[in-house]
C-alpha positions as CSV (number, residue, x, y, z in Angstrom):
1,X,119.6,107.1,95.2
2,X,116.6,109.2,93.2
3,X,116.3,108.9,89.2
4,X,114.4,110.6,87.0
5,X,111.2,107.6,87.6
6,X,111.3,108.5,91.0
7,X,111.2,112.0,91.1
8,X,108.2,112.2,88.8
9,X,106.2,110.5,91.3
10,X,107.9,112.0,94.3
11,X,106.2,114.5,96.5
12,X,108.1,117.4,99.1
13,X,107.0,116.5,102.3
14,X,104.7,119.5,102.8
15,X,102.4,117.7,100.6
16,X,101.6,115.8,102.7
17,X,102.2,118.0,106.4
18,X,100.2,120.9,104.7
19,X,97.0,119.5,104.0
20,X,94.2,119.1,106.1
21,X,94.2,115.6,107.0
22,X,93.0,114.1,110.5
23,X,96.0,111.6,110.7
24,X,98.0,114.5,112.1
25,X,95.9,114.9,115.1
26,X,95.6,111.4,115.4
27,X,99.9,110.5,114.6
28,X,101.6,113.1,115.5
29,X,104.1,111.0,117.0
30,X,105.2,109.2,113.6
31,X,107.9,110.5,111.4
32,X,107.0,111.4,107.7
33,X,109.2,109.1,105.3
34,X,107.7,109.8,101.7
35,X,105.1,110.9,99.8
36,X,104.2,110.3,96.4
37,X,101.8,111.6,93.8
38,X,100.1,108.4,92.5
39,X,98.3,108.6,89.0
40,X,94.5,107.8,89.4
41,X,92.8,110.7,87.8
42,X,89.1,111.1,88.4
43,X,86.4,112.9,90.5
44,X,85.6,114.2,94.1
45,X,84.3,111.2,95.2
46,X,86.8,108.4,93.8
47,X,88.8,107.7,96.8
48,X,86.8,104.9,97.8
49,X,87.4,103.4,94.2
50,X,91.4,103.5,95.0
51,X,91.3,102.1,98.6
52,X,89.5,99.0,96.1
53,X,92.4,98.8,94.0
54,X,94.6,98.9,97.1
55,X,92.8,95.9,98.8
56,X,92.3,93.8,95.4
57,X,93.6,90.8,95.9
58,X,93.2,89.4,91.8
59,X,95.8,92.3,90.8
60,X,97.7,92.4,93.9
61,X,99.1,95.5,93.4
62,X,102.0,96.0,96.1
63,X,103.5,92.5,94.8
64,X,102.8,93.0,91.0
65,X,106.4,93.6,89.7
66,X,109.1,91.4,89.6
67,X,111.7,93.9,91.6
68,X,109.0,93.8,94.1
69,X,108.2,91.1,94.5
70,X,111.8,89.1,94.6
71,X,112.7,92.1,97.6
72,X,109.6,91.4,99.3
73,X,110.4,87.7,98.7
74,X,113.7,88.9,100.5
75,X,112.1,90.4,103.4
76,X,109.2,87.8,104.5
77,X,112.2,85.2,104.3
78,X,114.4,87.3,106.0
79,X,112.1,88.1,108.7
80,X,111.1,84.4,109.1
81,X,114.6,83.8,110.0
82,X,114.9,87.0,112.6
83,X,111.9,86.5,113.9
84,X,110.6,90.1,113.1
85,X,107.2,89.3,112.2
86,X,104.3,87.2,113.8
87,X,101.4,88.3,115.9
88,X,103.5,88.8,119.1
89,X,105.5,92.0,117.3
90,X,102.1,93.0,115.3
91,X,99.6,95.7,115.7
92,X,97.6,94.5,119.3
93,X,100.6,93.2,120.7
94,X,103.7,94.7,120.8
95,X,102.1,97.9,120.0
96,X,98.8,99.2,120.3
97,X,96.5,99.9,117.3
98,X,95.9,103.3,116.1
99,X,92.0,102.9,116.5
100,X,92.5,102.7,120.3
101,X,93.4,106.8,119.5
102,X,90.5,107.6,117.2
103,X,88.0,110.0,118.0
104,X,84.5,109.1,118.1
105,X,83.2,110.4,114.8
106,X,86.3,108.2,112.9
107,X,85.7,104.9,115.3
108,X,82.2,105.1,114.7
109,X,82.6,105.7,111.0
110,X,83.9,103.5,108.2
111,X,87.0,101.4,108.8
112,X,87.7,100.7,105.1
113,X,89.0,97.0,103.8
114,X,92.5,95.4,105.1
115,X,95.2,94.7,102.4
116,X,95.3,91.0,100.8
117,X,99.0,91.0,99.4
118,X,100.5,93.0,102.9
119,X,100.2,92.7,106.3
120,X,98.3,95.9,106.2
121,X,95.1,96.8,108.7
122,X,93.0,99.3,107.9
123,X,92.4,101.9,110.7
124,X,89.8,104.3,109.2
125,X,88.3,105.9,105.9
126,X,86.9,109.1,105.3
127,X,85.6,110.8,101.9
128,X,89.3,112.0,101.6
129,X,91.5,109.9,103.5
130,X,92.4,106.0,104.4
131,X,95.0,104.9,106.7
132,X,96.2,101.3,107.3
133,X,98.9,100.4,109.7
134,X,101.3,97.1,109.7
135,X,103.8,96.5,112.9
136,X,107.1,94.3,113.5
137,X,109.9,94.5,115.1
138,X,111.1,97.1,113.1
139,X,109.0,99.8,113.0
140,X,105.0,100.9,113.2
141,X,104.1,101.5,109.9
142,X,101.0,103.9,108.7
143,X,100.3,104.1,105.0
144,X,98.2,107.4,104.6
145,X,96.1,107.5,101.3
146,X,94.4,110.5,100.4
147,X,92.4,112.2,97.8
148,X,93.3,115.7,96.5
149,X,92.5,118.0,94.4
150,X,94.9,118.4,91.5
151,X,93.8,120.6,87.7
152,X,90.6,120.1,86.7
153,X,89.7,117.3,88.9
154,X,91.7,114.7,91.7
155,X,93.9,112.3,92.3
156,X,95.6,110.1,94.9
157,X,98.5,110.6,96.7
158,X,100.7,108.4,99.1
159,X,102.5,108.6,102.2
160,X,104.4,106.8,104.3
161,X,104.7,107.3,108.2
162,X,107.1,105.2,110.2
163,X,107.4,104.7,113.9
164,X,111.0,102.8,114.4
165,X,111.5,100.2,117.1
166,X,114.1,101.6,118.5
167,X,117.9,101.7,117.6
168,X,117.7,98.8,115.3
169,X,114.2,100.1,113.4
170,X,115.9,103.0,112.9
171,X,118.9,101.4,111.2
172,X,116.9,98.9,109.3
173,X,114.2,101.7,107.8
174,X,118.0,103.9,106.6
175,X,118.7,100.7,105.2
176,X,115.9,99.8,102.8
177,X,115.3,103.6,102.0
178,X,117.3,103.4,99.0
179,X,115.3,100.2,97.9
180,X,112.3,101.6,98.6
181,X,112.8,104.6,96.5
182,X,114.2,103.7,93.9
183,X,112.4,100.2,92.9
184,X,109.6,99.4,95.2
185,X,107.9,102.6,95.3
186,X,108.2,103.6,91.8
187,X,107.1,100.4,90.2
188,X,104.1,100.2,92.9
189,X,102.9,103.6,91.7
190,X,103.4,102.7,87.7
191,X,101.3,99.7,88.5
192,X,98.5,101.2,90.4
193,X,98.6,103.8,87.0
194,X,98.3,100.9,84.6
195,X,95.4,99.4,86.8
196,X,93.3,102.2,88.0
197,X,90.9,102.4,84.4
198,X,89.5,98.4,85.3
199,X,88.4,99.9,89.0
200,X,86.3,102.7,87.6
């Protein structure tokens, strides 16, 4: 289900699989769900002011809306009961972190902040890129933000990359897809819009 919110925001995925980043060497075996245009206008060397926003814990920006935060509400519960989460189906445990695949330059280099209002651990940031990645028992999760050019200066965009656990991840990330298109994303984006002037 797309409305008009959404596809404002919403990006084809050759956004994303065009563009130079090093996540595609480093990835290649995670499937592309989304990508969205976010809308933090500002210079060439702004990304690192957005991976702040991201990681803010006094705004907490994932969590910020009430449609998002009753479905995450939702979720965490939901998961407490199935057992999906906890640190024997996270990153280091039932799968390995990304940063065991980095290359030197990116391992040596800055890992950029871990998220306060998600699960989130940051793998590595570049001038133009940061990725984070979350696991469960659902899937392997990689959220990819980078910084591109876009008229007379840049902004941020989005994606998501997905590695399902199996049968079941793969039925649970078809299931949510509608939520997470329509409501979580959009309002996510609106709020990182309404926010990004107090990180400058």
């Amino acid at each position: 289900m797309e409305t008009l919110a959404t596809r404002s925001f919403r990006l084809p995925d050759r956004a994303h699989a065009d563009a130079p980043w090093r996540i595609h060497e480093i990835a290649p075996d995670f499937d592309l769900e989304d990508v969205w245009a976010l809308p933090t206008p500002g210079g060439p060397g702004d990304l690192g002011r957005l991976v702040r926003q991201f990681a803010s814990d006094d705004d907490d920006e994932i969590s910020s809306a009430f449609a998002v935060r009753t479905l995450f509400a939702i979720r965490w519960r939901l998961g407490s009961v199935m057992r999906w989460d906890g640190e024997r189906s996270g990153v280091g445990s039932r799968v390995v972190s990304l940063r065991d695949r980095l290359p030197d330059d990116l391992r040596d280099g800055t890992r950029g902040p871990d998220l306060q209002a998600v699960p989130f651990r940051s793998v590595y940031q570049t001038d133009t890129e940061w990725v984070a990645e979350l696991a469960n028992r659902t899937v392997h999760a990689l959220l990819h933000v980078g910084w591109v050019p876009s008229g007379d200066g840049y902004q941020g965009q989005m994606a998501s990359l997905v590695k399902p656990a199996g049968r079941f991840g793969r039925t649970y990330m078809a299931g949510i897809r509608p939520l997470r298109r329509a409501i979580v994303y959009p309002q996510l984006i609106r709020s990182i819009g309404r926010n990004w002037p107090r990180y400058a």
